[in-house]
MIBA-922706 format. One line per 2 residues: number of its first residue (from 1); their letters; for each residue x negated, y, z negated of C-alpha. Coordinates in nm, 2 decimals, always signed. Layout:
NUM> A> X Y Z; ...
% end
This chain:
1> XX> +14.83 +9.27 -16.52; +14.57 +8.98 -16.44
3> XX> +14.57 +8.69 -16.23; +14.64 +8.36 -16.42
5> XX> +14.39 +8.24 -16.14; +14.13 +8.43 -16.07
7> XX> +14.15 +8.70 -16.37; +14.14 +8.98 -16.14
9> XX> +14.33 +9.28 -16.25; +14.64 +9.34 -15.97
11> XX> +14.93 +9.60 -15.97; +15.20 +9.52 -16.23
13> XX> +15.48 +9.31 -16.04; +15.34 +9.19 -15.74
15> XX> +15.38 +8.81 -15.73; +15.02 +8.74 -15.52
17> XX> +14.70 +8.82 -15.64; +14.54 +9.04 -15.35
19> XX> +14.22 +8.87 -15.42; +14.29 +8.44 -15.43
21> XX> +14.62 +8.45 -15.31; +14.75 +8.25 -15.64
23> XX> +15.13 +8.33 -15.71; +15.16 +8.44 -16.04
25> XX> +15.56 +8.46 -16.06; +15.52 +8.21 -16.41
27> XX> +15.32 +8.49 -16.57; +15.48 +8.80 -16.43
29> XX> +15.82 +8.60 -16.58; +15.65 +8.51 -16.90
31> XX> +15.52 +8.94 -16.97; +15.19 +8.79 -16.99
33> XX> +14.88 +9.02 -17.01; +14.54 +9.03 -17.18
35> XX> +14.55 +9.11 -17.53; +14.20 +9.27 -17.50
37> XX> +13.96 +9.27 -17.22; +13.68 +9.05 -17.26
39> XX> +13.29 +9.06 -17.07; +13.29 +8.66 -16.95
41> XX> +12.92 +8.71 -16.90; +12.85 +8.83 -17.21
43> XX> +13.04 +8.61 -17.36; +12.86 +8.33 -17.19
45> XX> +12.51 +8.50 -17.33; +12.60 +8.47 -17.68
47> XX> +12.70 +8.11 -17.63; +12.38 +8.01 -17.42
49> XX> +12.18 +8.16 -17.72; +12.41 +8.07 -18.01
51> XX> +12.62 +7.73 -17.98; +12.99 +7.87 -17.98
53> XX> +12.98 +8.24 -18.09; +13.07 +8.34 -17.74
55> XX> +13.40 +8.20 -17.83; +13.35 +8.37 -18.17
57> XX> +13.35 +8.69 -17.91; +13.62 +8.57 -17.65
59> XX> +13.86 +8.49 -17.96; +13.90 +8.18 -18.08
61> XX> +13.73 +8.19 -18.44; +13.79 +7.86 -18.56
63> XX> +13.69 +7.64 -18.27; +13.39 +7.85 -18.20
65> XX> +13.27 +7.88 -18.59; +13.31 +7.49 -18.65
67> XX> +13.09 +7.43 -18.26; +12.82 +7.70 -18.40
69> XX> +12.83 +7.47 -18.76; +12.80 +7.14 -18.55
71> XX> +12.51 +7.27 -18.35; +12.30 +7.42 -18.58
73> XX> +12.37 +7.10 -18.80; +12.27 +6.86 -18.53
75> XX> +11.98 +7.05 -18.42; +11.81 +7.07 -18.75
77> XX> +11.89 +6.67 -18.87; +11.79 +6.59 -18.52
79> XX> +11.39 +6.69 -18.59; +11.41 +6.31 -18.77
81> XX> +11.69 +6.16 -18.56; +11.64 +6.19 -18.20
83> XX> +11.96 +6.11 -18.05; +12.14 +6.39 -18.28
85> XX> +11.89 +6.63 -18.11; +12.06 +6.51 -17.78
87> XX> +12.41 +6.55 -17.98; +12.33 +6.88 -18.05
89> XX> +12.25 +6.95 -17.69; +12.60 +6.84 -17.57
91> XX> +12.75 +7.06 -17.77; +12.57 +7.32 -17.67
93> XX> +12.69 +7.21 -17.30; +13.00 +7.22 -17.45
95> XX> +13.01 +7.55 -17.62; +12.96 +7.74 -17.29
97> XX> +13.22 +7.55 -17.12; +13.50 +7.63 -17.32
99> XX> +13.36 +7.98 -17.38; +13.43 +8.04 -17.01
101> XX> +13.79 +7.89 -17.07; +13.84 +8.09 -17.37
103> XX> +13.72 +8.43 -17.20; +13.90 +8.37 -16.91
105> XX> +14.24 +8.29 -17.16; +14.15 +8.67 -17.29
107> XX> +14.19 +8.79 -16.99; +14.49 +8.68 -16.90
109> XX> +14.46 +8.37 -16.70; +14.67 +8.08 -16.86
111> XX> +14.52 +7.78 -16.73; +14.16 +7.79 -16.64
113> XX> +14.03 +7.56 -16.40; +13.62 +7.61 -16.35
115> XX> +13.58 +7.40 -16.02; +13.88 +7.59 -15.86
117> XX> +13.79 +7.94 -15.99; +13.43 +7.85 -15.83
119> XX> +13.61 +7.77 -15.51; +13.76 +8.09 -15.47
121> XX> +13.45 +8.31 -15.53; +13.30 +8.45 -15.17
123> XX> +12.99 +8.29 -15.10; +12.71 +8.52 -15.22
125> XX> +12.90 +8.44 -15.60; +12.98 +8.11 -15.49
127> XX> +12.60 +8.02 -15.45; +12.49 +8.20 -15.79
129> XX> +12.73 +8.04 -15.99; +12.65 +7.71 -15.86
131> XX> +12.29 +7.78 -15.91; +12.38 +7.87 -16.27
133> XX> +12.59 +7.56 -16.35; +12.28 +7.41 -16.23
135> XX> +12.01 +7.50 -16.44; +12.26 +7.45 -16.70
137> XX> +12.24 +7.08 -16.63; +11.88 +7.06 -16.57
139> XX> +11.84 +7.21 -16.91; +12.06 +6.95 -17.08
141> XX> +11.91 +6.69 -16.89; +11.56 +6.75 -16.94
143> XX> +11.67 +6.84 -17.32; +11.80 +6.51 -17.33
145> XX> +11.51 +6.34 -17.21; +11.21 +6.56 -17.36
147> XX> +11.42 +6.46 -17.72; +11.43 +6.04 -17.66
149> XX> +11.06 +6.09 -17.53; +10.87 +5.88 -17.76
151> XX> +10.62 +6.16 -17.91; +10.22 +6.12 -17.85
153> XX> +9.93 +6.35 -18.05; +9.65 +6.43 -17.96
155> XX> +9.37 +6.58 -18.13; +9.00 +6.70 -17.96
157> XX> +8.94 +6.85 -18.31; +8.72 +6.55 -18.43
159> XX> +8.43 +6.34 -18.29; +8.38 +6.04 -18.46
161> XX> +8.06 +5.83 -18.55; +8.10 +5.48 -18.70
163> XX> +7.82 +5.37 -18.96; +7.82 +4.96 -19.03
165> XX> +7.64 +4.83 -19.29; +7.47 +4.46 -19.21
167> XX> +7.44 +4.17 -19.51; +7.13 +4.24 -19.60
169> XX> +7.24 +4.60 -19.75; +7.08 +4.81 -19.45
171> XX> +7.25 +5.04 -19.25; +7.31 +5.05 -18.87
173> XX> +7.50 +5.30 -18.62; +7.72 +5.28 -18.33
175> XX> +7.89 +5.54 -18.10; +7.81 +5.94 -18.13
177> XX> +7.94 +6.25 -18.23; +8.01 +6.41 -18.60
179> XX> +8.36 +6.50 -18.79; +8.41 +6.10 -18.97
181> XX> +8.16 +5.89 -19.06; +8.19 +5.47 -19.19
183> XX> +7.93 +5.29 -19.36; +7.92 +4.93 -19.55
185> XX> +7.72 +4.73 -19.73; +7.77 +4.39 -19.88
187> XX> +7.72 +4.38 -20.31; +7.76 +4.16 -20.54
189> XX> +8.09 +4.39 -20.62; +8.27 +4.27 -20.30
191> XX> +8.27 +4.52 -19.97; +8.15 +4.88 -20.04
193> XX> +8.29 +5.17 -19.78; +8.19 +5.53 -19.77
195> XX> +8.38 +5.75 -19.52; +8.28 +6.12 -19.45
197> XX> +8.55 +6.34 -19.29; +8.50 +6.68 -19.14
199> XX> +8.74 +6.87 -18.97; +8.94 +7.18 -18.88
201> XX> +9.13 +7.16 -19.23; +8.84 +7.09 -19.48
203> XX> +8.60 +6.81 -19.52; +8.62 +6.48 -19.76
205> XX> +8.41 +6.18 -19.87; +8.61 +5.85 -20.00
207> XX> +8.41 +5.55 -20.17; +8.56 +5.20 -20.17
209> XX> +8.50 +4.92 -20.32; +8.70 +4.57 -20.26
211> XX> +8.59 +4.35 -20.59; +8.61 +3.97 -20.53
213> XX> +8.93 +3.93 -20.75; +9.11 +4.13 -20.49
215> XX> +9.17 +4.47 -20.64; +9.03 +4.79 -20.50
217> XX> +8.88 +5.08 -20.67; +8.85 +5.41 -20.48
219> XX> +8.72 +5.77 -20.55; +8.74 +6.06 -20.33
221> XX> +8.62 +6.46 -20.33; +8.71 +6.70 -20.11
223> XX> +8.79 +7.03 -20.01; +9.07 +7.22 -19.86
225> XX> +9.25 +7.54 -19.71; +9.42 +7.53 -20.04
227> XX> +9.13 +7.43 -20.28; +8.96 +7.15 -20.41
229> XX> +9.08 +6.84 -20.52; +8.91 +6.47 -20.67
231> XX> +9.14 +6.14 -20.68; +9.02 +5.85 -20.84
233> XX> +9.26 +5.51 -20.84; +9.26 +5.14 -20.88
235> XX> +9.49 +4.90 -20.76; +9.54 +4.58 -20.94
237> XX> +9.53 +4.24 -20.77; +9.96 +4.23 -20.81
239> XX> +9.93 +4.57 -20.64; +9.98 +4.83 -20.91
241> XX> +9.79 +5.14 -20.87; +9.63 +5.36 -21.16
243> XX> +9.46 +5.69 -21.14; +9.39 +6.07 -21.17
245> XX> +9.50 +6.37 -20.95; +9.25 +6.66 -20.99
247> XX> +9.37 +6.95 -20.85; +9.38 +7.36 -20.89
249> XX> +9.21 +7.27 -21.24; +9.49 +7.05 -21.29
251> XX> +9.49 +6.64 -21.40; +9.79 +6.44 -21.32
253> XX> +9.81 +6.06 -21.42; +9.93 +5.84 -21.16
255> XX> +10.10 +5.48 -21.26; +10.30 +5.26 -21.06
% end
């Protein structure tokens, strides 16, 4: 027999658990025992690593099948929404919680109380378990936080060097470095842009030209991990775009 306290295994019969002192007369009365013995800690490992399947283990099914389905759910939508990420993180909180409860239900204790099993601990387990309940919360905390965290890149792959054309069609330069590269020059066509890109993924050079009715012709050729690849496009003064894809020896019309 176990005690509906503590879960500590005590002779069959005897009405106060040796170790907490709890009087178990309601479940020596009710025949209650533990259906099968059940390893809290593991059970607690599977749930820290897998959202529920430690009550999977300790023998609910359901409750901790649809917790495992919630979190993975969460977790995965929550890489666009934010705030499901912190969702997910509750009920991951959650899922250890009530695999303790559930594990402790296995083993024969009938109404699990956390704070009050904590209590009765001696001191050395009394101190590790708070410790554990505690990095428990700073994980869910800092989870919580790290998730709402607006998100900032950034990048030392590139150096970049601005070109600027003047009116009179020459060229001048401003800053330093290499990787992207602008240049303009005034035309009779409207504003002409040329910009060079070099980086850690391939290299590119896109030519713009803004014509005086407002529409914008563009043409650029590059090259990539995956190939090369040539787009040329003009947008319309009402905004409609026209052009070619060339890619992988490919042409695909584009027409909006």
């Amino acid at each position: 027999m176990f005690c509906e306290k503590c879960g500590k295994e005590i002779p069959d019969g005897v009405k106060f658990c040796p170790s907490c002192g709890h009087d178990n007369q309601n479940h020596i009365n009710a025949g209650k025992s533990p259906s099968k013995d059940k390893n809290l800690i593991l059970a607690l490992v599977i749930s820290f690593l897998l959202t529920g399947l430690g009550i999977v283990y300790a023998g609910d099914k359901k409750k901790g099948i649809i917790l495992f389905i919630v979190g993975l759910v969460l977790n995965i939508i929550g890489r666009a929404i934010p705030i499901l990420t912190v969702a997910g993180i509750i009920v991951w909180a959650y899922g250890l919680y009530e695999t303790y409860n559930q594990a402790k239900i296995a083993n024969g204790v009938a109404n699990p109380n956390l704070i009050e099993d904590i209590k009765s601990l001696p001191t050395p387990k009394k101190v590790a378990a708070i410790a554990v309940i505690a990095i428990i919360f700073l994980l869910v905390v800092g989870g919580c936080v790290g998730a709402l965290m607006p998100k900032t890149y950034t990048s030392n792959d590139n150096n970049y060097n601005y070109d600027v054309g003047s009116a009179d069609d020459s060229s001048s330069s401003g800053g330093s470095g290499s990787g992207l590269s602008y240049s303009s020059s005034d035309s009779s066509k409207g504003y002409d842009t040329h910009t060079h890109y070099e980086g850690e993924y391939g290299s590119s050079d896109t030519y713009g030209t803004v014509n005086d009715d407002g529409s914008v012709d563009s043409y650029q050729k590059g090259t990539t991990d995956y190939g090369d690849y040539e787009i040329n496009s003009h947008m319309d003064s009402d905004g409609n775009i026209h052009g070619t894809v060339d890619v992988g020896g490919k042409t695909y019309h584009v027409d909006t």
